[in-house]
N, C-alpha and C positions, 0 to 999 in steps of 0.2 A: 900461827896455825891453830892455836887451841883456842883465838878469837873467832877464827871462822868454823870452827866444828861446834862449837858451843851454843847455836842456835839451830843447825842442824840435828844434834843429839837431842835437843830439848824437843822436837817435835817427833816422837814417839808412835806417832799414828803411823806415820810413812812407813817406818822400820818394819811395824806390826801389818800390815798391807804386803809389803815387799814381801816379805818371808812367809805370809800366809798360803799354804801349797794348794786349797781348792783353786783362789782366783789364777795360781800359775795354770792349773790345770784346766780352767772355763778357761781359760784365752787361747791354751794350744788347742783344747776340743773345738772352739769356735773357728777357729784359723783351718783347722782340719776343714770340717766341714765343708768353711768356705771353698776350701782348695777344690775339694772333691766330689761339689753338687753337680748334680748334674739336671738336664729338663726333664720334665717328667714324660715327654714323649721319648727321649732315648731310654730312661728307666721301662717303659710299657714296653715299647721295642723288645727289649731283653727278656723284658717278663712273659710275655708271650711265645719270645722262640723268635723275631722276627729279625734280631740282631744279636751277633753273637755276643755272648758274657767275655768278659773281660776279670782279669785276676781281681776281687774285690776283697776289700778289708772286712773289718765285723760293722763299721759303720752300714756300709753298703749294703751286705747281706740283712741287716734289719731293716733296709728302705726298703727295698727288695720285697720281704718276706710282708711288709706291711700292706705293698701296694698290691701283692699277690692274694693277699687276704681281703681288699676291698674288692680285686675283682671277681672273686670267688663270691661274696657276697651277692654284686650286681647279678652275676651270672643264675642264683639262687635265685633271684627278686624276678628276674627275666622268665624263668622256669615257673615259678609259682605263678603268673601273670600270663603265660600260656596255657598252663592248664584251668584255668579264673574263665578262658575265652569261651569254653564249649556253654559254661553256665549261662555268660552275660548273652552269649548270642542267642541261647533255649529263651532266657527271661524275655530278651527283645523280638522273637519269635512267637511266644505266647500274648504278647501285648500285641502287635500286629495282630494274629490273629482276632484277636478278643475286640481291635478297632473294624475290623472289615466284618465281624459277624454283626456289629452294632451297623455300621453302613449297609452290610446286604438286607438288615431287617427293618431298615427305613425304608430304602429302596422299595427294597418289595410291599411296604404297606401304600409307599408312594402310587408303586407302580398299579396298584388293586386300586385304587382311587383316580386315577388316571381313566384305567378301562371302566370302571365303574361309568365316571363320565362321559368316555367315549360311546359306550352302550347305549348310554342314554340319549344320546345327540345319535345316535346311529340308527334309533327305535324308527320304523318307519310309520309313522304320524296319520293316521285315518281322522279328520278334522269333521267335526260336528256342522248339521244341518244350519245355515243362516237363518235366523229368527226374520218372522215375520218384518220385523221395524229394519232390520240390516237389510233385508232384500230392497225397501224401500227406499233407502238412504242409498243404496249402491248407483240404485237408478236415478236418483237427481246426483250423484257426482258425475253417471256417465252424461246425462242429458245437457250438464254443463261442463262438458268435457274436462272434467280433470280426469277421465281416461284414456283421454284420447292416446296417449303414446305405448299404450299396457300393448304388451305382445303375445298376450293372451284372447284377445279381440281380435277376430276374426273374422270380418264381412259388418252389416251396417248394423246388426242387431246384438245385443247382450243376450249372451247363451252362460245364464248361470252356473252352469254344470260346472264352466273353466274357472270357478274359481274353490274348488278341493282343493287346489297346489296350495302348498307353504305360500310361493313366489306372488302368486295373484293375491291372497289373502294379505302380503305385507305391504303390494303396491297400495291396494284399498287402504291399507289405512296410515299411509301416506299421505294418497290422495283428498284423507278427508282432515288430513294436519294441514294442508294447501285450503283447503275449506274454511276450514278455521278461522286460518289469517286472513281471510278474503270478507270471513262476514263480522267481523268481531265483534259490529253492534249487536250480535244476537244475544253475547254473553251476559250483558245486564239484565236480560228475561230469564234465565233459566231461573230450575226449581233448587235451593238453596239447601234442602232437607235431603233431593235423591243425590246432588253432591257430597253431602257431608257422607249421608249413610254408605257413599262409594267410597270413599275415600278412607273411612273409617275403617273398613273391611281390611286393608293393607292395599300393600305392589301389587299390580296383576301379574309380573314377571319380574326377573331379576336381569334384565335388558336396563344397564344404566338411563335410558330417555325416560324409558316409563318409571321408572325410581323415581327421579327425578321433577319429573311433571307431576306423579301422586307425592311427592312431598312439598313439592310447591303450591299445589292445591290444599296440604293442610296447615301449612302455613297460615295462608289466606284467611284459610276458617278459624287460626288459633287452636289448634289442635294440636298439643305436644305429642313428642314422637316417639315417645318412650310407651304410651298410650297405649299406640299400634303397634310396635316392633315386638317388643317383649313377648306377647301371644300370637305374631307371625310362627306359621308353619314354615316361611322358608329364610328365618332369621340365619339360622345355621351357616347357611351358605351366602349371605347376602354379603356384601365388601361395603354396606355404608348403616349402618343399623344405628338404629338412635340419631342419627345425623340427621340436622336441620341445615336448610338453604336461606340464604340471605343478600339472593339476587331483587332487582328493581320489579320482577314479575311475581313476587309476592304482593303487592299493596294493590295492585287491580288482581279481576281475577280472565284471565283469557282464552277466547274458545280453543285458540290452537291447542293450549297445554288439554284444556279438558278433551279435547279430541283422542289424544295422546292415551288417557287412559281409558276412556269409556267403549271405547273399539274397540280393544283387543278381549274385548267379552265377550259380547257378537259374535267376533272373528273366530274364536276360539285359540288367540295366541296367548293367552295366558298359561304360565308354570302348570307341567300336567298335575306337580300333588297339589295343587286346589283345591278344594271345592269349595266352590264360590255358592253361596247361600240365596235360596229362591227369592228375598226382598231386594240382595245386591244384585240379582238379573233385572227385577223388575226394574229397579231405578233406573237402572242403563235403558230399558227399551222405553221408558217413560221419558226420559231426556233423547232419547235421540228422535221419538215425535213431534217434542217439542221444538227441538233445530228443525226438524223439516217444515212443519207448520211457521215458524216465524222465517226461514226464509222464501217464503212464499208472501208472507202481508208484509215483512218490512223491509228484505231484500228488492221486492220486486214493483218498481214503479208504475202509482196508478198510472191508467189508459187516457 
């Protein structure tokens, strides 16, 4: 017997463990506990009133008292985060505001730029007297019928009067773009000097063809575009400014394109803030003598 306690006495630790009263006391608190946890939804239940309490120990009463205390808290957090609403909704009410004032005030300078425009396209248009050379030119396009389909023409004679409309004025010079293409050998006569100094001048309109055609003509001539545009009066509002073309119709130069621009001088469809300078008239009505003159010796087959 004192062989077998003799090894068990010798280890001292055990004894000191056993008898030690905290760890008796952490294993029955522990065991407690286990016995008597419960979920935290039936603990809420209770806490709230939704399920009746039951006899509880003092364990219980502090789970209790704890979870009563967090929801007192949320309850707090809840409360201070409703009264937080009226502000955040004023802050997001003054920034709305402050977006639709910024909107209405594009709008509206939008919408004054708009009518501005419309005013302007709405002006009704009293169109200046045909120059001497356009009267004459009208009459070899009708004599060669590229009037013939104008429904402005009335009976077998050309009654000038019918062409004040807009409408008559832009068939003419249409008619004399079909010209153009019909005579083209005339475009190696023309005078070199009253093209540049037309061309120099700027657009006659901000009608993308005629942009187009006077930039293609200063192409032709080597005329950079920065030259013209930058002291254009209707650079403002033009959508191609400083833009050069680099179509196969710059390296000849073509009566069509020159058609294109030189009429509407004449015609008086050039941009009304113009003013087109008494040498760029002259050029125009000294070239468009010159087309009628050469289609008569080199259009028209000797007898």
């Amino acid at each position: 017997m004192a062989i077998l306690l003799k090894p068990i006495l010798k280890n001292q630790t055990f004894f000191k463990n056993l008898l030690n009263p905290h760890i008796i006391t952490r294993t029955l608190t522990s065991s407690t506990e286990t016995t008597h946890k419960k979920p935290l939804s039936v603990l809420f239940e209770e806490v709230v009133g939704l399920r009746p309490k039951p006899e509880t120990n003092e364990i219980e009463e502090e789970d209790n008292n704890e979870l009563k205390r967090k929801l007192l808290e949320i309850e707090k957090r809840i409360i201070d985060l409703k009264k937080s609403e009226p502000f955040i909704e004023k802050k997001k009410k003054k920034q709305t505001e402050k977006t639709e004032k910024r909107r209405n005030l594009y709008k509206l300078f939008k919408e004054d730029e708009e009518e501005e425009n419309k005013k302007e396209e709405e002006v009704v248009r009293v169109y200046k007297e045909l120059t001497l050379e356009m009267v004459s030119f009208v009459k070899v396009l009708y004599k060669h019928g590229y009037l013939n389909n104008a429904n402005f023409i009335s009976g077998e004679k050309l009654d000038l009067g019918s062409l004040d409309e807009e409408y008559a004025r832009t068939f003419v010079k249409f008619a004399a773009e079909k010209f153009g293409k019909d005579h083209q050998e005339i475009a190696k006569w023309l005078s070199g000097s009253d093209l540049k100094n037309i061309v120099l001048f700027g657009c006659p309109s901000l009608e993308k063809r005629a942009i187009f055609a006077a930039k293609t003509l200063r192409k032709f001539f080597d005329i950079p575009e920065n030259n013209v545009c930058d002291k254009c009066v209707l650079k403002a509002k033009c959508k191609f400014p400083n833009q050069s073309v680099w179509d196969g119709k710059t390296q000849n130069l073509h009566l069509s394109v020159v058609m294109k621009v030189i009429t509407l001088y004449p015609l008086d469809l050039t941009h009304p803030k113009l003013q087109v300078p008494q040498e760029v008239q002259d050029s125009v009505s000294r070239l468009l003598t010159e087309i009628q003159n050469l289609s008569r010796t080199i259009c028209t087959p000797l007898a």
